[in-house]
N, C-alpha and C positions, 0 to 999 in steps of 0.2 A: 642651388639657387635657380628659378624660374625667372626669366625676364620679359615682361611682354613689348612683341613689337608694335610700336606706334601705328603702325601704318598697314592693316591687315590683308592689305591686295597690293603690296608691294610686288615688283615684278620679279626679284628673284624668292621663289617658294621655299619654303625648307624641304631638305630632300628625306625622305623615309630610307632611300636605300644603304644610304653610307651610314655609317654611324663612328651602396652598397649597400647603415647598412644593414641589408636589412631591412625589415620587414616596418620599420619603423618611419625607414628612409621611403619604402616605396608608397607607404600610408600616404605621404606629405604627395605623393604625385597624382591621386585620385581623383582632382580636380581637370587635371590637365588630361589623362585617360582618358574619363567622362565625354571632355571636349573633341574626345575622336584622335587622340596622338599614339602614333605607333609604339609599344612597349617591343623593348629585345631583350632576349636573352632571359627571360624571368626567372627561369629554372634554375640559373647556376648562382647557390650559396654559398659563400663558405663560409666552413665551421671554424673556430680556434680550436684547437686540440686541447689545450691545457688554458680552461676557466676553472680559476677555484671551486669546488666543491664544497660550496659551506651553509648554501642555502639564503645566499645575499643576491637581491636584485637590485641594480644588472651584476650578474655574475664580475667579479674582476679578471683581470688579465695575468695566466702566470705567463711572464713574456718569454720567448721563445730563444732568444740571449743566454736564458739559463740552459739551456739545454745546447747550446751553442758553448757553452761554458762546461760543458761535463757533464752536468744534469741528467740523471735517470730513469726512464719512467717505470713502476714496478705493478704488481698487483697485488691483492689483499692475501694472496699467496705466498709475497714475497719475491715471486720470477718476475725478471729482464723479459718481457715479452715482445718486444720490436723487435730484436735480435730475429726472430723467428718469421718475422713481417715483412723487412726490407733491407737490402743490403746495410745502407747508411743508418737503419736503427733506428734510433730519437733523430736522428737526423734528416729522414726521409721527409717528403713533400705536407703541407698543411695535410693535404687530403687524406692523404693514407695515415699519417699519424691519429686523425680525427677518426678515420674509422677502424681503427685498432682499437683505441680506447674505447669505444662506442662498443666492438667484439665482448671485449673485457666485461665492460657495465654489464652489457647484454644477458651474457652469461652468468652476472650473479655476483661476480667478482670487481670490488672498489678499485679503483686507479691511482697511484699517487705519483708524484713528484720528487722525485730523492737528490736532495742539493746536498745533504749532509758532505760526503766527502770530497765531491768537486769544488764546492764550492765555502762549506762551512763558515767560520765564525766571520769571513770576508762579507756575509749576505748583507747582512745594515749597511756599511757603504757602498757596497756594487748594485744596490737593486733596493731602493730606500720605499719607492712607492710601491712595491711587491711584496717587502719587508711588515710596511705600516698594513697593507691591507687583511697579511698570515696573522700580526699579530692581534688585531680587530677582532679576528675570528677564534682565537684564542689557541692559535698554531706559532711555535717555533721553529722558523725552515730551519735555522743553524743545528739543530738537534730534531725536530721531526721533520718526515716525507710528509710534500703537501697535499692534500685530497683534492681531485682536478675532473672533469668534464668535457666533452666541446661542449662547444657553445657556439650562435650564430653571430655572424662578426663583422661579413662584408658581403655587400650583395652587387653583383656584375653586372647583372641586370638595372633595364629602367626604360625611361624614356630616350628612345631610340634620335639621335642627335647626328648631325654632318661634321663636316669639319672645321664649321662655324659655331659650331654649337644650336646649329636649328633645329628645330623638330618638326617635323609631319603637318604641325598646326599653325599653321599665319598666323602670326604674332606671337610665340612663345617663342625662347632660347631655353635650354637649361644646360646647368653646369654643376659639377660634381657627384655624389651620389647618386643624386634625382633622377643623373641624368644616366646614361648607357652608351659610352664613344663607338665599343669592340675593341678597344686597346689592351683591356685585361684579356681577352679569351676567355675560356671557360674555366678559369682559377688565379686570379687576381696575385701576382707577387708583392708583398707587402711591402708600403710606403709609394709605388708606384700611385698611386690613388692623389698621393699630397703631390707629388708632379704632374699627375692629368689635369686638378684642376686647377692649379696654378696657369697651363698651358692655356686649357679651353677657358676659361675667366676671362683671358688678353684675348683670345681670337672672339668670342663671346661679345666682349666691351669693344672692339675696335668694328665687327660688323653692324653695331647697332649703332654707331658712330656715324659709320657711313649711311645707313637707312636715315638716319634723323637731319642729319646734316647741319643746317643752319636753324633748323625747329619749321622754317616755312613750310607749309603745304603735308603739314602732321596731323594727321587727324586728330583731336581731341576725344576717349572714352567718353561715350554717354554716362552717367553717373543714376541706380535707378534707386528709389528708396524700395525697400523690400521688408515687411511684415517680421516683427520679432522672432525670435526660434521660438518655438514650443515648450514646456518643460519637460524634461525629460528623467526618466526614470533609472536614476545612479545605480541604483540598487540590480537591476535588470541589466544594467550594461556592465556592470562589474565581472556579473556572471557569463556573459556573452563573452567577455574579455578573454575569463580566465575558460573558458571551451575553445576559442581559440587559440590563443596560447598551447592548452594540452594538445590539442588536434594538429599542430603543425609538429611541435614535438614528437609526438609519439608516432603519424603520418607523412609528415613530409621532412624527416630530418634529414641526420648525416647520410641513412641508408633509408630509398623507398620501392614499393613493388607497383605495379598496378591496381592491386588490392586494396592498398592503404591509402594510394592517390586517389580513386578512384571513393572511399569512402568517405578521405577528408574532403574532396570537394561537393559530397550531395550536404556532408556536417555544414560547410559553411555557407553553399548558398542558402540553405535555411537559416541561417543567424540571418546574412543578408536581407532577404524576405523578410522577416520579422523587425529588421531594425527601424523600420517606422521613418520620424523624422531625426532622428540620431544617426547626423552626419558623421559625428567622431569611432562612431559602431560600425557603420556602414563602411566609410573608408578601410577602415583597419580591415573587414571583410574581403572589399576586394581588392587589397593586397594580398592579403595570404590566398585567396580564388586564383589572384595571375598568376603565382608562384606554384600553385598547385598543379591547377590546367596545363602550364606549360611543360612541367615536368612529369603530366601525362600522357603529352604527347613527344617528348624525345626520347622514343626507345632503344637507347641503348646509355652507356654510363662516361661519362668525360666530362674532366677538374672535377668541380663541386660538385656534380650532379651524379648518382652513384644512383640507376636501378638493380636491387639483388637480381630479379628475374632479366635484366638486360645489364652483366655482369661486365661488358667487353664493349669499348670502341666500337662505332660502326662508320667505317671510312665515308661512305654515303651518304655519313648526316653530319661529314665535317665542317659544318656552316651555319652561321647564325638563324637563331628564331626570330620572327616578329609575329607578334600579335597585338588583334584591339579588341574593344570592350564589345563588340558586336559577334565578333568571332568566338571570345569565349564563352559568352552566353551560348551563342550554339553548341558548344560542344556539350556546356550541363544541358542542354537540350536534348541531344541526343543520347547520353546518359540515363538521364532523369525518365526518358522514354523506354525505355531499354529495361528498366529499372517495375516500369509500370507491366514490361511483357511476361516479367516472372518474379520470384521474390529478390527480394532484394541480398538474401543467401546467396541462392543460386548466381546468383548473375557477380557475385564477388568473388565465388569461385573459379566463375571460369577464366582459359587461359586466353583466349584470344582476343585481339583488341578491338573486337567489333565497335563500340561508342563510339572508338575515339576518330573511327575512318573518317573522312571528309564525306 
């Protein structure tokens, strides 16, 4: 939820300093970016570990209960592979489960789900919407292991908010996904999300309470008529869509390098560039661009945010990100120049982070 505040020179600002899902979630706040409002945190995703593998979009949910239930995860081998991963196994954190099975895929090797003996002929009434979704797809958990994936699920990231729910921008509030408190950290515990924004809602609603007051002396929005959209070309944007899509997947997923961040963002500001007057293109754009940027520049790996080539915590950068839409253009700026010094091989080879220095 975004809320605008009435009164754009109110005398308390929102503060930038204090402060899911999804790429879908941050799409919806690219208006508010635009308007110059601080983004945090944008790098950190997280994946589900266990989305159906069936080839349905949006992927389903196998929910993580099962595996809290006994549930197994195996491979197209046959082998218990977390055993080998983490002490607690299937039990281990979203994150490292996520990038297990990502190893697995990786390697060639399909991932499944195995309820059969923990859980068996119990599945239709212990897990009835998990149930409907296998058998949709024309899987019996009760007797087969389910074929599963991560998948992107919740994003911690957003619009950088107090502890009003203000952000950066006179007159905006937001609340939940949209928005970005720091409450998660950098790996969100799940259901935590339906308590933040229960929370920030009531501080959100009670601050705007007090800016508006009795309604006197509210400034009233100018209201301006603005020239119909343009038509726009479905066919072109579908295809922008679905390079998107691949390019975050394949570059900016569970596991990313410099290399692949660094490619998926010259990939997207070119769709950006090109998307003309297709707002719905563009947005989606520079969501997956913050998400990119920003996990180009936190080198090293913590919760969601996993670089292979920065494989280890780095105590020094135990602290939140902010960025704006000004800042990350400079950084494709400095990129994209970099890029112009030599081929554009070359320069994905190398190791050092020169683009990304301030």
């Amino acid at each position: 939820m975004i809320a605008a505040r009435p009164n754009a020179h109110d005398e308390h600002p929102a503060s930038a300093d204090v402060i899911d899902a999804c790429i879908a979630a941050l799409t919806n706040k690219s208006g508010q970016i635009r308007a110059g409002a601080v983004v945090a945190d944008a790098e950190f995703v997280q994946f589900h570990p266990t989305a159906l593998d069936v080839g349905l979009e949006p992927a389903p949910l196998a929910s993580e209960a099962l595996r809290g239930e006994g549930a197994l995860l195996i491979n197209s081998d046959g082998r218990r592979f977390m055993r080998d991963v983490a002490p607690e196994a299937e039990l281990a954190p979203r994150d490292i489960v996520a990038r297990a099975v990502f190893a697995e895929i990786e390697a060639g090797r399909r991932v499944f789900l195995d309820c059969r003996q923990a859980i068996g002929a119990h599945f239709p009434d212990a897990f009835p919407t998990v149930y409907a979704h296998c058998k949709a797809a024309g899987i019996d958990p009760v007797t087969e292991p389910i074929p599963v994936a991560p998948a992107e699920h919740y994003h911690m990231g957003g619009i950088a908010t107090d502890t009003r729910a203000r952000t950066s921008v006179a007159g905006l509030w937001a609340v939940g996904e949209v928005a970005s408190t720091g409450l998660h950290g950098a790996n969100r515990l799940a259901s935590n999300s339906l308590l933040e924004a229960v929370v920030f809602a009531a501080r959100a609603a009670d601050d705007i309470a007090q800016v508006v007051g009795d309604g006197r002396g509210v400034a009233q929005a100018a209201l301006y008529r603005v020239a119909g959209a343009k038509p726009v070309d479905h066919a072109a944007r579908e295809d922008a869509i679905a390079l998107i899509r691949d390019t975050m997947s394949a570059d900016v997923g569970v596991v990313r390098t410099r290399r692949s961040l660094t490619r998926a963002l010259l990939t997207l500001r070119e769709i950006a560039d090109t998307a003309g007057n297709d707002t719905q293109l563009a947005n989606m754009a520079l969501a997956a661009r913050l998400v990119t940027g920003s996990a180009l520049l936190r080198t090293e790996s913590r919760g969601g945010h996993y670089r292979r080539d920065y494989p280890d915590p780095d105590p020094s950068k135990a602290q939140r990100s902010f960025v704006t839409l000004d800042e990350l253009e400079a950084l494709e700026c400095r990129i994209a120049s970099a890029t112009m010094a030599q081929t554009s091989e070359t320069w994905l080879a190398m190791d050092a982070e020169v683009a990304c220095a301030p």
